[in-house]
N, C-alpha and C positions, 0 to 999 in steps of 0.2 A: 534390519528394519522390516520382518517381514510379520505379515500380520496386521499391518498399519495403514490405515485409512488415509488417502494422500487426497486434499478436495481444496477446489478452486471454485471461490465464489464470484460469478461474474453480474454487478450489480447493475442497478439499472437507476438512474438519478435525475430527477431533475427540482423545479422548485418549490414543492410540499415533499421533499425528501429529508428535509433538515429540520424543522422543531423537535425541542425537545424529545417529546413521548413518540411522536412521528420515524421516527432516525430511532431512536432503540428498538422501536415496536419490529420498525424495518430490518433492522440488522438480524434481531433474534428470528424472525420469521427465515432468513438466511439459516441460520444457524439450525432452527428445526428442521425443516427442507431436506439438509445436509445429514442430519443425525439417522434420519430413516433412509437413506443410503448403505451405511456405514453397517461394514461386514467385519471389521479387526475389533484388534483390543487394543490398539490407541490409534489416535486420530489426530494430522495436523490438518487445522480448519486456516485457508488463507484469504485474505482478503486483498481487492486491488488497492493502486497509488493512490493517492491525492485528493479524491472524493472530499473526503470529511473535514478540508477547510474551509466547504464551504458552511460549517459551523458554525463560523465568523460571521459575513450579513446577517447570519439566519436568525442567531442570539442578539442581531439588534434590529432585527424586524426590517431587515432590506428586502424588497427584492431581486431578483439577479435582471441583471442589465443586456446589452446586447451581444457583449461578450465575456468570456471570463478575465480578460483584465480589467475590462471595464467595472465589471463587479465588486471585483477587491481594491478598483481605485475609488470608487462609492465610500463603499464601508469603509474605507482606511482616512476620506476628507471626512465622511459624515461622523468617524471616531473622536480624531482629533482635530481637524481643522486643514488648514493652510499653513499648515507649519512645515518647518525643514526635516525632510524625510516620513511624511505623516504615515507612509508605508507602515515601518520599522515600529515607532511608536504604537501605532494604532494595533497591529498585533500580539506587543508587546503587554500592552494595557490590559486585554483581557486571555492573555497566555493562560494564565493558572486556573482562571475559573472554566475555562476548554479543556485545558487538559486534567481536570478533576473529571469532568462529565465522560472525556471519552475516556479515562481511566476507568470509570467504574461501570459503562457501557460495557466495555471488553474484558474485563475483568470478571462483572459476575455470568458471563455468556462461557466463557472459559472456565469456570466453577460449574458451572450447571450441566454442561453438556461432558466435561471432563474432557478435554483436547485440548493439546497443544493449538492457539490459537494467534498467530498474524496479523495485528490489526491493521487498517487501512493507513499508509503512511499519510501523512497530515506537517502542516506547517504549523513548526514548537522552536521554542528556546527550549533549553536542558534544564529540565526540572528536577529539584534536587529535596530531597526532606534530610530534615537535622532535629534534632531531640530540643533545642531549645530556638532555633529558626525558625521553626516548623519546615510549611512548605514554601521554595526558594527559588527564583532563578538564577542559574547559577552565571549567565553570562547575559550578554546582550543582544548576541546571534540568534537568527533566525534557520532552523532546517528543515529539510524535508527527511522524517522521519517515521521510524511506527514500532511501535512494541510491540514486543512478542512475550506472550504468557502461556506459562505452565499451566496443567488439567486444575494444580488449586488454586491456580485465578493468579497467580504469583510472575511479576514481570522478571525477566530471567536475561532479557536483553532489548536496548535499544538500540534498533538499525537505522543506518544514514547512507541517504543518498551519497554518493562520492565523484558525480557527475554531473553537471547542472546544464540542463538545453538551455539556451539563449531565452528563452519567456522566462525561466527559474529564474536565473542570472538579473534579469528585469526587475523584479518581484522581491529581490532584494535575499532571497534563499543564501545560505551559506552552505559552503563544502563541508561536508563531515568527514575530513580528511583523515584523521588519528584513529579513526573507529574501524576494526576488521571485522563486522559483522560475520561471528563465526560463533553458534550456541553449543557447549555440549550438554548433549540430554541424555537422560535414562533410555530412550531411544535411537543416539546415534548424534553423530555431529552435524547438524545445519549450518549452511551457510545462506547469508541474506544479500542479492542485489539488487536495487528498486529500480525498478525500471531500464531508463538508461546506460544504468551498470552493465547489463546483463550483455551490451556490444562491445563492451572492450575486454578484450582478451586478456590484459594484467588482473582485472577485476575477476575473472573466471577462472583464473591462473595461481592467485592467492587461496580464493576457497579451495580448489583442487589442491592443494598443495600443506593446505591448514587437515584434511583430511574430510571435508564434506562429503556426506553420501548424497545428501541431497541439497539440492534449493532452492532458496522461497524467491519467486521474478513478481511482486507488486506493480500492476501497470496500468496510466491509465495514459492515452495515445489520444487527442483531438487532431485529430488529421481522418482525411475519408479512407476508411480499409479499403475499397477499391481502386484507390484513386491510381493513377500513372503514377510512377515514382522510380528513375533511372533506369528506365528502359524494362521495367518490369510494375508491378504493383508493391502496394505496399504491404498488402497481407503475404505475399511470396517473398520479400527480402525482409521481413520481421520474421517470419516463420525459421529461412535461410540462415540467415545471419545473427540471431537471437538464440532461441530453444536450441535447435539443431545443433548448430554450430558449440555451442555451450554444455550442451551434455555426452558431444559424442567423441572418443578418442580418451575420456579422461582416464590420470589413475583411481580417483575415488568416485568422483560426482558420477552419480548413477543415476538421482530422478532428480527431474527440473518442473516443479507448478507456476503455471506464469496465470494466474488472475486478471483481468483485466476490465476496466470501469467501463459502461456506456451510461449515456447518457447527455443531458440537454443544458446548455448555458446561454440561449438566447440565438444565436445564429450559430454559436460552435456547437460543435457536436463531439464526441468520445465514444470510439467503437472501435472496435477489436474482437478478437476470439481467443477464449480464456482455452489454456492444454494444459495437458499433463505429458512427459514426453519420460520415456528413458533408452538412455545412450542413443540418444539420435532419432528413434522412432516415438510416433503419436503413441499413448495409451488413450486420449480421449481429446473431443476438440468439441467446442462448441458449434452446436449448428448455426449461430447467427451473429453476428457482428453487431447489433444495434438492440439487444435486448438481455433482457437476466434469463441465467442459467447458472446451473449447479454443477459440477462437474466431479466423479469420482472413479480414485481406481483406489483398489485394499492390495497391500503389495503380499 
């Protein structure tokens, strides 16, 4: 992989980050940022977790509420009502026409700039095209997922979360159990863990062992980076026990980009510091935990 632009985009969100033109205009301005960086001849461009569901209120003119469940519990009665599981339904409803937009968000960004691009994992059912279906859902489930596209805009793989925190779990996410998020490219084998994958060791264990050189760490963390957290903080045992831990000692995995969202949901907050790490050590870290940054190393 040498030669190759490894960039972590660490965004910055809050509630004029979602319309329509708003959220592309935002995303690519990401993407040019990143491009006048870029010293190789290919480039994986990655973006954090979870951000871009809030696509959802946004496309029915919510605003966000005072926290992020509170938000999705809005927009999920205001979709469909009081009905049994309004959750489930109400995302279910406008699934296709989200994941058209963020389809072709990320897609022509990934054509244009020419990089392998990561998009923001986002809450989807598996959407499926057929020649006379068209486009389909293919189940009833809900994930926490994100695509990943080729330099000609071409989706090459969906990744899925395989770990769900206790809020996911709430919010009605499904396991993407069957899925080994592992791509090969003209560039090398990726492997994909979102977020909370990225702590368990079978999960680091599998890509190691699939042959990954590298991996994409999607993350977005609402909890305070400084706060107390088991006798230490929490930006030192995410650091410890995530990156670190996960890149160092492998046979293959060699660099690890962990992305990471900040940003605003009403009294929650998301922060974090987006790295680039390999076998154990930083290549780049972000200076701040509460704000966007770009981050690059060209290996």
């Amino acid at each position: 992989m040498n030669g190759t632009d490894l960039t972590a985009v660490q965004v910055w969100f809050d509630q004029d980050s979602f319309g329509e033109e708003a959220f592309r205009r935002r995303m690519k301005s990401y993407a040019i940022e990143a491009s006048l960086l870029w010293k190789g001849i290919n480039h994986i461009l990655v973006f954090p977790e979870f951000f871009a569901t809030f696509l959802y209120p946004s496309f029915r003119r919510l605003s966000f509420e005072e926290t992020t469940a509170k938000t999705l519990t809005k927009y999920a009665v205001k979709n469909m009502g009081l009905s049994f599981n309004p959750f489930k339904k109400a995302f279910l409803r406008d699934a296709l026409e989200i994941e058209a937009y963020y389809h072709d968000v990320f897609e022509s960004m990934a054509k244009e700039f020419g990089t392998y691009l990561l998009a923001p994992s986002i809450l989807l059912p598996v959407v499926d095209t057929e020649s006379e279906k068209g486009r389909f859902i293919r189940d009833g489930k809900l994930y926490n997922l994100a695509y990943f596209f080729n330099p000609s805009g071409k989706v090459v793989a969906k990744a899925f979360k395989h770990n769900l925190t206790k809020a996911e779990s709430s919010i009605i996410f499904s396991r993407g159990e069957q899925e080994h998020n592992v791509v090969h490219t003209e560039i090398g084998v990726i492997g994909i863990a979102i977020c909370y994958d990225m702590f368990f060791q079978s999960e680091i264990e599998k890509l190691d062992a699939a042959g990954c050189e590298t991996v994409l760490v999607p993350s977005c963390n609402f909890a305070f980076w400084k706060g107390r957290l088991s006798g230490s903080t929490q930006e030192r045992i995410w650091f410890r026990d995530g990156p670190i831990k996960a890149s160092s000692g492998r046979e293959k995995i060699r660099y690890l980009i962990n992305p990471m969202a900040t940003g605003i949901v009403g009294r929650d907050r998301a922060q974090g510091r987006s790295s680039i790490w390999c076998r154990g050590r930083a290549l780049a870290v972000a200076r701040e935990f509460d704000r966007e940054e770009i981050l690059n190393f060209t290996t």
